[in-house]
MARVOMAR-276546 format. One record per atom (N, C-alpha, C): residue number from 1; residue in one letter; atom name; z, x, y. Coordinates in Angstrom, 1 decimal. Example, Ala and Ser with C-alpha at 12.3 -4.5 7.8 and 13.67 -1.06 7.14 Angstrom:
! residues 2
   marvo   rodo   kese        w        u        v
       1      A      N      7.8     13.2     -5.7
       1      A     CA      7.8     12.3     -4.5
       1      A      C      7.8     13.2     -3.3
       2      S      N      7.1     12.8     -2.2
       2      S     CA      7.1     13.7     -1.1
       2      S      C      7.9     12.9      0.0
//
This chain:
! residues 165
   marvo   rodo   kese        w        u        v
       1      X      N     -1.5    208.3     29.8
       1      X     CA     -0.8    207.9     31.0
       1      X      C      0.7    208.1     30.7
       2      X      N      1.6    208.3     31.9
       2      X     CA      2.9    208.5     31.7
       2      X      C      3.3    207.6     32.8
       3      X      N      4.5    206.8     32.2
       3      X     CA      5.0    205.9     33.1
       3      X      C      6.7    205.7     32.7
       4      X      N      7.6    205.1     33.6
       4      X     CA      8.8    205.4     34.0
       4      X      C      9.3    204.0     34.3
       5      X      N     10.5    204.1     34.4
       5      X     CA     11.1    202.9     34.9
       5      X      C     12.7    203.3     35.7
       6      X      N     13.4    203.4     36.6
       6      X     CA     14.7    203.8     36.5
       6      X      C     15.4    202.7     37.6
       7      X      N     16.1    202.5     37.5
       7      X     CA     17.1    201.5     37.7
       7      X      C     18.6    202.1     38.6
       8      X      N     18.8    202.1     39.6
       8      X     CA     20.2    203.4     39.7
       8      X      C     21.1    202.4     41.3
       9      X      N     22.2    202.5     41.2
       9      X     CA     23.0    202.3     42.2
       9      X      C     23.1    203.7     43.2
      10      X      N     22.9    203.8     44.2
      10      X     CA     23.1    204.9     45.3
      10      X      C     23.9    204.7     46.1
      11      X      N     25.0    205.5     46.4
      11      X     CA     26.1    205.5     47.9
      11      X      C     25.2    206.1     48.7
      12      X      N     24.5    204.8     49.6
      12      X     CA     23.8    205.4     50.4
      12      X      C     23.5    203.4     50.9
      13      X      N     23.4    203.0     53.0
      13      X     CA     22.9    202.2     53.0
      13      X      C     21.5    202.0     52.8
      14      X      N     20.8    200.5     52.7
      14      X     CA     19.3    200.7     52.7
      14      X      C     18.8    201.6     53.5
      15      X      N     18.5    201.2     54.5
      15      X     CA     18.1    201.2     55.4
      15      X      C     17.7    203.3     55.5
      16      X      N     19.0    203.6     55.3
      16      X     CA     19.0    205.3     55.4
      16      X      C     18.1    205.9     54.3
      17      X      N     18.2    204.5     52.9
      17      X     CA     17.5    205.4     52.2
      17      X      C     16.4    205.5     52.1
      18      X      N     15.5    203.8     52.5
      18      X     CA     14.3    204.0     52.8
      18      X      C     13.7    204.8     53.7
      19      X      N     14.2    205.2     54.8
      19      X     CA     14.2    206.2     55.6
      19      X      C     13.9    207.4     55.6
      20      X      N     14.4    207.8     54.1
      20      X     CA     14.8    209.0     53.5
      20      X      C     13.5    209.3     52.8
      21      X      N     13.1    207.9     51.8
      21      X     CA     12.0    208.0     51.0
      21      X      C     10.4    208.1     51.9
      22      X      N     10.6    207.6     53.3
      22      X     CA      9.5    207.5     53.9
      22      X      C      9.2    209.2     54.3
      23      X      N     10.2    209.6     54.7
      23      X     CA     10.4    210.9     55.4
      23      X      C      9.4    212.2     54.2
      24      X      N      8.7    211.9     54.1
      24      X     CA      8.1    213.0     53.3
      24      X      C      7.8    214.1     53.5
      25      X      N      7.9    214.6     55.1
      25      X     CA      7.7    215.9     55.5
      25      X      C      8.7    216.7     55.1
      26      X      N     10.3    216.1     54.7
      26      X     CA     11.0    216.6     54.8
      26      X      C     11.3    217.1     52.9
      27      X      N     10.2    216.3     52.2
      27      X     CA     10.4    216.7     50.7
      27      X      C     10.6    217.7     50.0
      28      X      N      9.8    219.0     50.9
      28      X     CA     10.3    220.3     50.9
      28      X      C     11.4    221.0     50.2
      29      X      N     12.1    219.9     50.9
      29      X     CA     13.8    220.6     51.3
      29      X      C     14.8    220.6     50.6
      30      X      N     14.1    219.3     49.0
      30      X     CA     15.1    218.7     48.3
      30      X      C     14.2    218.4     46.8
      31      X      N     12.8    218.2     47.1
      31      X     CA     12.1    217.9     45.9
      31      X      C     12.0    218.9     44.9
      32      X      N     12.3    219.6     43.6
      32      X     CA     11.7    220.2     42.6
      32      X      C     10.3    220.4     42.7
      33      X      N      9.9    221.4     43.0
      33      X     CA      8.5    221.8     42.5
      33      X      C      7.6    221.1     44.2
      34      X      N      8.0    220.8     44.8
      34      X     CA      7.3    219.7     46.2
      34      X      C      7.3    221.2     47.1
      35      X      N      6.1    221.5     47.6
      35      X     CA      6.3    223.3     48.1
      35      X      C      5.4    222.7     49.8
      36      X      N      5.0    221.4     50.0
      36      X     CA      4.4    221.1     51.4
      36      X      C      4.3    219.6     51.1
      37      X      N      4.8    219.0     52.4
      37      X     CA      4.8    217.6     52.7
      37      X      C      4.2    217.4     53.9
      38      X      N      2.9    216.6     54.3
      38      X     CA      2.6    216.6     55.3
      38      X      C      2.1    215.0     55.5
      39      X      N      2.2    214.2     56.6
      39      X     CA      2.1    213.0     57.0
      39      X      C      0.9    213.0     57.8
      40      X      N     -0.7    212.8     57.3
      40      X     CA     -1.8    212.8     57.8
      40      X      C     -1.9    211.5     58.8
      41      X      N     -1.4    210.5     58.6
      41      X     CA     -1.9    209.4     60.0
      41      X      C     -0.3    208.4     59.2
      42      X      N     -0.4    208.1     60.5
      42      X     CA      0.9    206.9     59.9
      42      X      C      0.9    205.2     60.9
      43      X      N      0.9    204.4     60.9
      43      X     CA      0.2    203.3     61.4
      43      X      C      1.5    202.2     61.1
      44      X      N      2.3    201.7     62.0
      44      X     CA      3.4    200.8     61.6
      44      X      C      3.2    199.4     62.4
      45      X      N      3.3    198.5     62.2
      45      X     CA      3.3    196.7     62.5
      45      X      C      4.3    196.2     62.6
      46      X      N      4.8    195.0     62.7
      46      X     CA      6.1    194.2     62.8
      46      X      C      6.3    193.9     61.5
      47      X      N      5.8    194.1     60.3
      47      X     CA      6.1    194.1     58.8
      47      X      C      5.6    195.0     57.6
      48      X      N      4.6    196.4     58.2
      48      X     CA      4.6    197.3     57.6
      48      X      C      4.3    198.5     57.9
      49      X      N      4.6    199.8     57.2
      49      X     CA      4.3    200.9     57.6
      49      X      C      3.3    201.9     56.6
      50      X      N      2.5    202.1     56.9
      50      X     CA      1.2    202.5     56.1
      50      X      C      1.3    203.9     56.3
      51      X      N      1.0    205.0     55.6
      51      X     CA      1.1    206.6     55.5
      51      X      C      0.4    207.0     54.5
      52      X      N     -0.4    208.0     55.4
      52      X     CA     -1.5    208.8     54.8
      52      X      C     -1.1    209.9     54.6
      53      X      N     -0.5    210.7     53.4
      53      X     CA     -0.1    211.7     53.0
      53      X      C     -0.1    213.0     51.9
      54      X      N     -0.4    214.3     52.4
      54      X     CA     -0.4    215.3     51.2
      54      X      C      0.7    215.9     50.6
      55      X      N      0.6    216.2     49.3
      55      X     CA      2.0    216.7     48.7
      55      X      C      1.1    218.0     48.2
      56      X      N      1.5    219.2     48.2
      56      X     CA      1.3    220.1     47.7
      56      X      C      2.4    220.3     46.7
      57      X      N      2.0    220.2     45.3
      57      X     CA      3.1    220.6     44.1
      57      X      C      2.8    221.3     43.4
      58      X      N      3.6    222.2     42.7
      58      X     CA      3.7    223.0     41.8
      58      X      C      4.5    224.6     41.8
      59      X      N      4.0    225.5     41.4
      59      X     CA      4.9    226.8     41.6
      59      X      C      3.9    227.8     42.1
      60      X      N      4.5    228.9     43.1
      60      X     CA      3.6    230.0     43.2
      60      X      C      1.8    229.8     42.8
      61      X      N      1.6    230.3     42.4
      61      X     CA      0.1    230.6     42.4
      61      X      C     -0.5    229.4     41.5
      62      X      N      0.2    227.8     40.5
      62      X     CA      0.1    227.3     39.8
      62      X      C      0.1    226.0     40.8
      63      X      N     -0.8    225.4     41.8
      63      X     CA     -0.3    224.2     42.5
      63      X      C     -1.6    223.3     43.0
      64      X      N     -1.0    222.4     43.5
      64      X     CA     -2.3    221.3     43.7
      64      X      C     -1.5    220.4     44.7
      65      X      N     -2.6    219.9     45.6
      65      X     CA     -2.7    219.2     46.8
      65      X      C     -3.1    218.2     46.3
      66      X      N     -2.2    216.6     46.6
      66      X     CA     -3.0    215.5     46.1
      66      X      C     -2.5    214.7     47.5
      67      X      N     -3.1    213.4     47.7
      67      X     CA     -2.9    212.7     48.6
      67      X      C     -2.8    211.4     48.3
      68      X      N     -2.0    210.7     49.0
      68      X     CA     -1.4    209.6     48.6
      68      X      C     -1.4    208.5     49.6
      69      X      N     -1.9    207.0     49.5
      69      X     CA     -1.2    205.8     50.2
      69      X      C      0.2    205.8     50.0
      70      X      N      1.1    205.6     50.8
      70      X     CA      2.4    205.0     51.0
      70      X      C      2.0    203.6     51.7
      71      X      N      2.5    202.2     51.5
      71      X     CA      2.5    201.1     52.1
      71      X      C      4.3    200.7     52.2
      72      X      N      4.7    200.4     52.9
      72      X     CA      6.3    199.9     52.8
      72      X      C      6.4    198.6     53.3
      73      X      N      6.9    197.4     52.7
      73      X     CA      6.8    195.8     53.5
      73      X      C      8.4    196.2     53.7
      74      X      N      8.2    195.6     55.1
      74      X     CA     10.0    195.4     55.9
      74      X      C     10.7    194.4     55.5
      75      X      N      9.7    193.5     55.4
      75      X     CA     10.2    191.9     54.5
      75      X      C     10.8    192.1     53.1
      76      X      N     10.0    192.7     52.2
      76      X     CA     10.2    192.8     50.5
      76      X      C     10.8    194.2     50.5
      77      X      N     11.2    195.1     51.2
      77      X     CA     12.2    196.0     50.7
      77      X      C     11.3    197.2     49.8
      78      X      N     10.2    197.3     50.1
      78      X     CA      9.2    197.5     49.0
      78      X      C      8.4    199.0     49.5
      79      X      N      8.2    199.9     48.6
      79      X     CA      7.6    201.0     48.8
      79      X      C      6.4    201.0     47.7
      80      X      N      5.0    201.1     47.8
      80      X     CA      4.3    201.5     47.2
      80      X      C      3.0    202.3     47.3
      81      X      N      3.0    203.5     46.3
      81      X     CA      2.3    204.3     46.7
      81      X      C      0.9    204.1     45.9
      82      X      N     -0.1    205.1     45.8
      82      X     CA     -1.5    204.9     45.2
      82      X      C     -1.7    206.2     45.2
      83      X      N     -2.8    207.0     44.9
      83      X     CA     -3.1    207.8     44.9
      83      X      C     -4.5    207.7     45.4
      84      X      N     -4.6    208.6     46.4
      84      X     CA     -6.6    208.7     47.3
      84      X      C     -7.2    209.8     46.4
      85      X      N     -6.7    211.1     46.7
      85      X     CA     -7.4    212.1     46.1
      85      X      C     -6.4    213.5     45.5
      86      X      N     -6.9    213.9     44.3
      86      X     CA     -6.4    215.2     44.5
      86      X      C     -6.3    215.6     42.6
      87      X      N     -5.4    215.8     42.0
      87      X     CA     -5.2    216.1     40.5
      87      X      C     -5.2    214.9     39.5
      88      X      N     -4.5    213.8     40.2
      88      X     CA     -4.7    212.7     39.8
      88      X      C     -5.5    212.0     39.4
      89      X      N     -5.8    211.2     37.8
      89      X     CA     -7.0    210.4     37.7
      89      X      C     -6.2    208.8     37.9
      90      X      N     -4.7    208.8     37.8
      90      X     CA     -4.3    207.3     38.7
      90      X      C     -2.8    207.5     39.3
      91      X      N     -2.5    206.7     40.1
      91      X     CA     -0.7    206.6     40.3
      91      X      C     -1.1    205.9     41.0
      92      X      N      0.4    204.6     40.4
      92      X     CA      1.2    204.2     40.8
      92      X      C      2.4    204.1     41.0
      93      X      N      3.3    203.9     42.3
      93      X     CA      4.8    203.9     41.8
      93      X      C      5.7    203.1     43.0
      94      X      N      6.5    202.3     42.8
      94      X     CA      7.3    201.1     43.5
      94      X      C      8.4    201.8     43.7
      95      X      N      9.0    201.5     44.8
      95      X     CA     10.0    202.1     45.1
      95      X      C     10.7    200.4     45.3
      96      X      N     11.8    199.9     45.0
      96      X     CA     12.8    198.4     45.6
      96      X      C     13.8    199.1     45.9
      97      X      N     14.2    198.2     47.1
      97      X     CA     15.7    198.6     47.5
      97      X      C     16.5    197.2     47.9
      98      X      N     17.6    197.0     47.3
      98      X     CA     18.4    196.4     47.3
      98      X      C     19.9    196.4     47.7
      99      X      N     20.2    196.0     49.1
      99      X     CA     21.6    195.8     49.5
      99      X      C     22.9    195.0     48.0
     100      X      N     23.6    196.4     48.3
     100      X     CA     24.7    195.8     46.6
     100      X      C     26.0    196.4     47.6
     101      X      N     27.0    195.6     48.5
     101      X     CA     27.9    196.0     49.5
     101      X      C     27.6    196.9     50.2
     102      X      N     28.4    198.4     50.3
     102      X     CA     27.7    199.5     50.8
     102      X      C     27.2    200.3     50.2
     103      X      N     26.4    199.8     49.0
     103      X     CA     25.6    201.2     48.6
     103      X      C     24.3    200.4     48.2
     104      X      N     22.8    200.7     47.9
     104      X     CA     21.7    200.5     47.7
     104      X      C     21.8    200.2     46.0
     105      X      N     21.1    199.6     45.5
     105      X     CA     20.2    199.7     44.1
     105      X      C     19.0    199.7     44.3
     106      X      N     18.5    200.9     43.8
     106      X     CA     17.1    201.4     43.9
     106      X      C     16.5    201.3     42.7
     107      X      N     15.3    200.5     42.9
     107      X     CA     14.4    200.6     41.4
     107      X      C     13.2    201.2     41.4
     108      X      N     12.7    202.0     40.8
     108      X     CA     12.0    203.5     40.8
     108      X      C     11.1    203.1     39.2
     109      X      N      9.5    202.7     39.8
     109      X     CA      8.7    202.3     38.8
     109      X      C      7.7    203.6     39.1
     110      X      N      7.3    204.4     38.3
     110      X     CA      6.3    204.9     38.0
     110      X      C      5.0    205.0     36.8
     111      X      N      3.7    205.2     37.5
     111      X     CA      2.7    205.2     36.0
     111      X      C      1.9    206.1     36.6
     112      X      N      1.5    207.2     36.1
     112      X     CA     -0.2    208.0     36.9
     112      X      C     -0.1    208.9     35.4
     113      X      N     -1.8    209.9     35.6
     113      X     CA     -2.4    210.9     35.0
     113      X      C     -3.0    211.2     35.5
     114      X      N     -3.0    212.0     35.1
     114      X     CA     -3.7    213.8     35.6
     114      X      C     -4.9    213.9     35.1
     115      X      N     -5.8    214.1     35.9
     115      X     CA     -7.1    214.0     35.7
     115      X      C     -7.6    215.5     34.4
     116      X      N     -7.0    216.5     34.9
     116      X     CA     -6.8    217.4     33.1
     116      X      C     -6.6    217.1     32.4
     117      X      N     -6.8    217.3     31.2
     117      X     CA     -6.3    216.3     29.8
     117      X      C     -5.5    217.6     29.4
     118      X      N     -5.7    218.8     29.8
     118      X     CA     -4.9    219.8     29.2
     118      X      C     -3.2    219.7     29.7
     119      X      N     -3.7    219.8     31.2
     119      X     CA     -2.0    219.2     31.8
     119      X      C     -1.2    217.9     31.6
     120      X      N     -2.4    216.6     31.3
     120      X     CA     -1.6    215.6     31.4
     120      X      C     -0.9    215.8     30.1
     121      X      N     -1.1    216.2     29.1
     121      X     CA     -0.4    216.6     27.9
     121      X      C      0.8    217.7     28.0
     122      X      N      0.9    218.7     29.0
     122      X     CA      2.2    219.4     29.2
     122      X      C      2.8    218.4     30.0
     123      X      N      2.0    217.4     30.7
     123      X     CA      2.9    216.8     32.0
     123      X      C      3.7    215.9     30.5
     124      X      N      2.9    214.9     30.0
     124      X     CA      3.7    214.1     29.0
     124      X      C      5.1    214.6     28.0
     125      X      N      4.7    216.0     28.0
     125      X     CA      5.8    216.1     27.3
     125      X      C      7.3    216.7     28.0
     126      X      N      7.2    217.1     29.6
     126      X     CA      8.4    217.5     30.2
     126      X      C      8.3    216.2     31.4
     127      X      N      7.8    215.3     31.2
     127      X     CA      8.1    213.9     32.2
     127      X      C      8.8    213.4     32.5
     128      X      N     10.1    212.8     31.6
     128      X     CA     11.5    212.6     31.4
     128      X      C     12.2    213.4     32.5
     129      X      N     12.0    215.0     31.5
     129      X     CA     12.8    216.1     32.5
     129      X      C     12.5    216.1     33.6
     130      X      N     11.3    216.3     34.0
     130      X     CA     11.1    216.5     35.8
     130      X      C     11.4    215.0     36.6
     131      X      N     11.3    214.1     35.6
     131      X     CA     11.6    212.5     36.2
     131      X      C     13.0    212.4     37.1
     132      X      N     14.3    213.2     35.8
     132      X     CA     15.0    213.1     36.1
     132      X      C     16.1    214.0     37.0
     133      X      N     14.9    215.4     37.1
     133      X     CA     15.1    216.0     38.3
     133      X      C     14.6    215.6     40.0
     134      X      N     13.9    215.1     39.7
     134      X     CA     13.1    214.5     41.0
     134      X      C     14.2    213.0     41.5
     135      X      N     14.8    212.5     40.0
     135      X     CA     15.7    211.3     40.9
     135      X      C     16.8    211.8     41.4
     136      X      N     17.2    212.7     40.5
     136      X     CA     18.5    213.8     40.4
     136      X      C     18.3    213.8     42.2
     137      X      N     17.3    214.8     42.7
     137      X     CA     17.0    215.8     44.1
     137      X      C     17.5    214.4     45.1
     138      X      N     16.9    213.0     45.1
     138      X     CA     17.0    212.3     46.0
     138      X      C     18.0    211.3     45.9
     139      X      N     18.7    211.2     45.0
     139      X     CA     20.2    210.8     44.9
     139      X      C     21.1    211.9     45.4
     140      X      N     21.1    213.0     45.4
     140      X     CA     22.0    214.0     45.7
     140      X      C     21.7    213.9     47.4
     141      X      N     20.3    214.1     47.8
     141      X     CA     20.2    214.3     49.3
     141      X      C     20.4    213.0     49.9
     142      X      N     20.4    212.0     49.5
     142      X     CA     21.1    210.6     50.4
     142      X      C     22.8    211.1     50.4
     143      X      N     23.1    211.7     49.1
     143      X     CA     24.5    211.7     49.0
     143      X      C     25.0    212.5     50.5
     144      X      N     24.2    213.9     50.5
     144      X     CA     24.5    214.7     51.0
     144      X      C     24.7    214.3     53.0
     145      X      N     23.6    213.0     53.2
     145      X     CA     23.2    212.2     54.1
     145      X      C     24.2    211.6     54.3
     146      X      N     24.7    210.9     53.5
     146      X     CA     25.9    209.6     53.7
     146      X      C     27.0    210.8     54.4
     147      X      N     27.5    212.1     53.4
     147      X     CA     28.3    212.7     53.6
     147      X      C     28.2    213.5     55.2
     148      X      N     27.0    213.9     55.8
     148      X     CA     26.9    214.3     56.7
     148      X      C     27.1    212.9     58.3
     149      X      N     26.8    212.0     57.6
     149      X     CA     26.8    210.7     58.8
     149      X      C     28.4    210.5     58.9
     150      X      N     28.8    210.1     57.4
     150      X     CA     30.1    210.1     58.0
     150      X      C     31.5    210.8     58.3
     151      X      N     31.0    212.3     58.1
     151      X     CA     31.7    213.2     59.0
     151      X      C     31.1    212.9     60.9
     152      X      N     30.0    213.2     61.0
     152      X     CA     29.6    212.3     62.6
     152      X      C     30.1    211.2     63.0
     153      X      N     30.6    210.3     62.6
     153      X     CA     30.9    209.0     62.8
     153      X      C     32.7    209.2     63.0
     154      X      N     33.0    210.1     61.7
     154      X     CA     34.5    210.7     62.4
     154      X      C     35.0    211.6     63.6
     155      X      N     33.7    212.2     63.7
     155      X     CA     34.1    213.2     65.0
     155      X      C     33.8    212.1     66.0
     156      X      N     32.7    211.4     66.2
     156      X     CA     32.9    210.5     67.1
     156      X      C     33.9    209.6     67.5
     157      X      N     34.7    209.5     66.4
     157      X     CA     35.9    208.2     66.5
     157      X      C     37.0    208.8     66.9
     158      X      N     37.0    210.2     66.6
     158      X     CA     38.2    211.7     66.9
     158      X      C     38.0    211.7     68.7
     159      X      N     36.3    212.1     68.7
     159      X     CA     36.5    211.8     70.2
     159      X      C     36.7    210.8     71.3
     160      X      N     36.4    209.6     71.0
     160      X     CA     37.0    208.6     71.8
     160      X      C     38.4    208.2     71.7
     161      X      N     38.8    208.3     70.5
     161      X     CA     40.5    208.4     70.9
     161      X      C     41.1    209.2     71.4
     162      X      N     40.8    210.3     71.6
     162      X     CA     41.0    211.4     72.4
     162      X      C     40.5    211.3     74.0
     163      X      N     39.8    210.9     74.3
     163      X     CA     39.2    210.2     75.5
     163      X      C     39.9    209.1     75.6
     164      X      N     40.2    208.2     74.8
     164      X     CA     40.7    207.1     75.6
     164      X      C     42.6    207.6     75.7
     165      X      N     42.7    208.9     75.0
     165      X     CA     44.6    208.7     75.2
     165      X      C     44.7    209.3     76.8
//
């Protein structure tokens, strides 16, 4: 088994980032190695949002489809996934998000294996590295987020003073 723990401050509000993390269609765009993100059923309440989802990973001709529970409580700030079917023989992984002024603290718990014993043994030994690329990808793309919202928020404020002169 390989398991993680990371701890990290983000310039990014909650709210955008959970947002961000729910958004898995869009993983594509920004994950390492994440080559299809698709959102099979999604089901939301006045306290949580449940997602039925596949991730296609890997490279070129080397890849695997696994599927995953997402559960999110609106109350606890809380993201956790499971794993249904696919390469995996477990995962789990916690996503917390924590208002710290204007930027989040996100805490990023992971533990799964790979139902190969041949790969969970390459996975164990480059885990760190792709861990730290995969936090790397989604700290950058919130950054990139913040950075795009508040260029929008200036053009907006550009145009109503302009409007109101």
């Amino acid at each position: 088994m390989s398991s993680a723990s990371i701890k990290k401050i983000i310039s990014c509000n909650k709210k955008n980032l959970i947002d961000m993390v729910l958004d898995i269609e869009k993983y594509p765009d920004f994950i390492p190695w994440c080559m299809e993100g698709n959102i099979n059923e999604k089901k939301a309440s006045k306290d949580f949002i449940e997602i039925k989802a596949d991730l296609r990973v890997g490279k070129r001709f080397i890849n695997e489809v696994y599927s995953s529970l997402v559960l999110y409580s609106k109350k606890k700030n809380l993201i956790n996934v499971t794993n249904i079917e696919g390469p995996l023989k477990y995962l789990k992984n916690e996503w917390k998000f924590k208002k710290i002024a204007n930027n989040t603290q996100l805490e990023f718990n992971i533990d799964f294996e790979v139902k190969n014993s041949f790969l969970n043994i390459i996975m164990k030994n480059y885990f760190n590295f792709g861990l730290k690329k995969i936090t790397d990808a989604f700290e950058n793309r919130a950054k990139k987020l913040l950075l795009k919202q508040t260029k929008l928020q200036a053009l907006n404020q550009e145009h109503w003073l302009s409007f109101e002169s």
